[in-house]
C-alpha positions in Angstrom: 2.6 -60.2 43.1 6.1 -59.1 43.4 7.3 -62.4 45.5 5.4 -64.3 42.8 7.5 -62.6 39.9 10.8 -63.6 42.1 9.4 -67.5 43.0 8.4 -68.0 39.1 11.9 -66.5 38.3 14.1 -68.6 40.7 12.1 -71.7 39.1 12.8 -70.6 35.9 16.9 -70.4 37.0 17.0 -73.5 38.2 15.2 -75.1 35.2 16.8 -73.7 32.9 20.7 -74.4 34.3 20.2 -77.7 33.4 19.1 -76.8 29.8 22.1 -74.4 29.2 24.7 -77.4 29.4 23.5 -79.4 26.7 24.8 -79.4 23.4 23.6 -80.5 20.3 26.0 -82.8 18.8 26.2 -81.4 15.7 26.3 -77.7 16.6 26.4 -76.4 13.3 26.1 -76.4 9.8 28.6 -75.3 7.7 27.2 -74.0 3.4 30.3 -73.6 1.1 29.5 -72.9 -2.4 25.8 -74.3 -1.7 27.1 -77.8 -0.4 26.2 -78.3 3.4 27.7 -80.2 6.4 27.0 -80.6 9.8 30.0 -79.6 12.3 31.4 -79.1 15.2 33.9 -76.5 16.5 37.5 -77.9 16.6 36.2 -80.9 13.7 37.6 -81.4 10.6 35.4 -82.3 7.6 35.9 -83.5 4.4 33.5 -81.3 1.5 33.2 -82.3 -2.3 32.3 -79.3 -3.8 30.1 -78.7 -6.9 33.2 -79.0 -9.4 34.3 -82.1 -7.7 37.2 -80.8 -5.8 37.2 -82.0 -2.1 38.4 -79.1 0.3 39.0 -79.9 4.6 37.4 -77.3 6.7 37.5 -76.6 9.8 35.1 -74.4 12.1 36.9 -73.1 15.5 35.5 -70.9 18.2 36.2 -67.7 18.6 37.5 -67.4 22.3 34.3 -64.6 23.2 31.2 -63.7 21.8 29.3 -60.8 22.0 25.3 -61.1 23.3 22.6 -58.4 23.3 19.2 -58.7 24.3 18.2 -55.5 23.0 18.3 -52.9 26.6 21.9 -54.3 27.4 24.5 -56.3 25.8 27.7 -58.5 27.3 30.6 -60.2 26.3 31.3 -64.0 27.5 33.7 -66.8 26.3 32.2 -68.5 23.6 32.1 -72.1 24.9 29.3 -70.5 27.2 25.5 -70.0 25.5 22.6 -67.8 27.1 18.9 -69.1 27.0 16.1 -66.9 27.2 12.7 -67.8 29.4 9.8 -65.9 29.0 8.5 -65.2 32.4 5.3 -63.3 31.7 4.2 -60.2 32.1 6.5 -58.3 30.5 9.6 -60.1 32.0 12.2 -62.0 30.5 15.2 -64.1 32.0 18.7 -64.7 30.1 21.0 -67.0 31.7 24.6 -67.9 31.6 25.2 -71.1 33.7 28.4 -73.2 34.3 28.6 -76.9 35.0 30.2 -76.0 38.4 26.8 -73.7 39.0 28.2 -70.6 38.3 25.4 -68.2 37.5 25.0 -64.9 35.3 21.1 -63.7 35.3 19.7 -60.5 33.9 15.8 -60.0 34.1 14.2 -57.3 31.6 10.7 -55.9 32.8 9.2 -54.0 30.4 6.4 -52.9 33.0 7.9 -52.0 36.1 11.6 -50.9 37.4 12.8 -54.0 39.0 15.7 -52.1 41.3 13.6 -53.0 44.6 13.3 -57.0 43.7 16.4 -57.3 44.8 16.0 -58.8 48.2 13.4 -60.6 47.2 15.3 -62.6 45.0 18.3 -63.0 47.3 15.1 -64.6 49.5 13.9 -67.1 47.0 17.5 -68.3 45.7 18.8 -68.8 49.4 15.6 -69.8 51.5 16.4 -73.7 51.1 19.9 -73.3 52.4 18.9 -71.3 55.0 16.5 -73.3 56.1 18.7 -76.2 56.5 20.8 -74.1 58.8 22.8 -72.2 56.6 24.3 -68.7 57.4 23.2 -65.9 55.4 24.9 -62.4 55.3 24.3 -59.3 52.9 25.4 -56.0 52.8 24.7 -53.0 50.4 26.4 -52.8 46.8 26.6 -50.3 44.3 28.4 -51.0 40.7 29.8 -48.9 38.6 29.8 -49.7 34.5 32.4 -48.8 31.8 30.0 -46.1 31.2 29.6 -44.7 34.3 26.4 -46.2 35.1 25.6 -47.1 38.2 23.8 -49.9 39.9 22.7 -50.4 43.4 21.4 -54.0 45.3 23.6 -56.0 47.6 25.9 -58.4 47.6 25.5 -61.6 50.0 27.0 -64.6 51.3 25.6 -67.8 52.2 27.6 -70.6 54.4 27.2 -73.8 55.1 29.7 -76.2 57.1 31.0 -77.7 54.2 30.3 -74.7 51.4 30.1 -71.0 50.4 27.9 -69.4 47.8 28.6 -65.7 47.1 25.6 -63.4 45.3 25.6 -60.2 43.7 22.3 -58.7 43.2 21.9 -55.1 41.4 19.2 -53.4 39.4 19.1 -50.3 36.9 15.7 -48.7 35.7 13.5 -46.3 34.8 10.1 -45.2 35.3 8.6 -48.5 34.1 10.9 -50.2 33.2 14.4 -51.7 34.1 16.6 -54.6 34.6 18.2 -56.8 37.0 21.6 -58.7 37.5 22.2 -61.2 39.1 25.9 -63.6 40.0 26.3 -66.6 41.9 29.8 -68.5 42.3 30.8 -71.0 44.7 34.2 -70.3 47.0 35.4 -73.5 45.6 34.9 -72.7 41.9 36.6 -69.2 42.2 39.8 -69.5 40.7 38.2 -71.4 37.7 35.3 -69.3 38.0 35.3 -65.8 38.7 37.2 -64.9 35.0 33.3 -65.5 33.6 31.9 -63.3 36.2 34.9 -60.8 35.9 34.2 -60.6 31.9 30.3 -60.0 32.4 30.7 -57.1 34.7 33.7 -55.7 32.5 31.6 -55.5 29.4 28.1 -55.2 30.7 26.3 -52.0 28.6 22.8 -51.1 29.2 20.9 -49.5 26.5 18.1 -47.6 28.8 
């Protein structure tokens, strides 16, 4: 059941990576004194208001945001968005994805502590690489929060002639019920990179 839970979940990664870099083109929707426009960050826009006066606004991004998902909570920049994938029985899946593949995961069970999926998971999101004769190495990991929370899993490598992939995989629970992390960045995409994994551990709270 358990290797089910992590299949169904890697599927539900790699389906939803795709999702997480589209945009709408027309992000949002600006109201000012009840008239309404559509908008982008960064656009400016012309508004007649009600008393015929015509006003440019502008709607910029903050440069992070703040997400909770009710047990923990996380601050990433804001040009990033998290989707949500229920998984089923009791489980649900936020991710944070990158165009470079960059991955931020956290899994809540509401049924079970998950702390002992974790090499399970590190199975399912590196058995295709490994079985076209890539390297895999792991090695125990603990994290310590802000908080003083702390997390245990591993953390693992996987080669290839030409790339690297590095994964962190921790877990935090309870009796019945817990959550866990998961990170994946590419050797090539660290510089770039590792400042959106760097903010996720930084401000990662849990609320169990």
């Amino acid at each position: 059941m358990t290797r089910k839970f992590a299949a169904a979940a890697f599927a539900a990664i790699m389906l939803c990576t795709g999702f997480a870099r589209a945009e709408d083109p027309k992000a949002f929707k600006l109201t000012i004194d009840g008239v309404s426009v559509d908008i982008d960050p960064g656009e400016d826009v012309d508004v007649t208001l009600p008393g015929g006066k015509t006003s440019k606004v502008r709607l910029e991004h903050n440069d992070f945001a703040s997400f909770s998902g009710g047990t923990f909570s996380f601050v990433h920049p804001s040009n990033y968005s998290v989707t949500k994938t229920d998984l089923g029985d009791g489980i649900a899946q936020y991710l944070m994805a990158s165009a470079l593949g960059t991955l931020v995961v956290v899994q809540k069970y509401d049924k079970m502590n998950p702390v002992s999926l974790n090499q399970l998971m590190l199975q399912e999101m590196t058995k295709e690489t490994v079985q076209a004769g890539g390297e895999l190495t792991q090695e125990p990991a603990t994290r310590k929060l802000a908080d003083g929370k702390e997390l245990t899993g591993l953390k693992a490598t996987v080669k290839t002639r030409t790339d690297r992939a590095d994964f962190e995989i921790v877990g935090f629970g309870t009796t019945d019920q817990g959550l866990l992390f998961i990170t994946r960045i590419g050797d090539q995409d660290n510089a770039t990179e590792q400042p959106l994994i760097d903010k996720f551990w930084e401000t990662l709270k849990i609320k169990l």
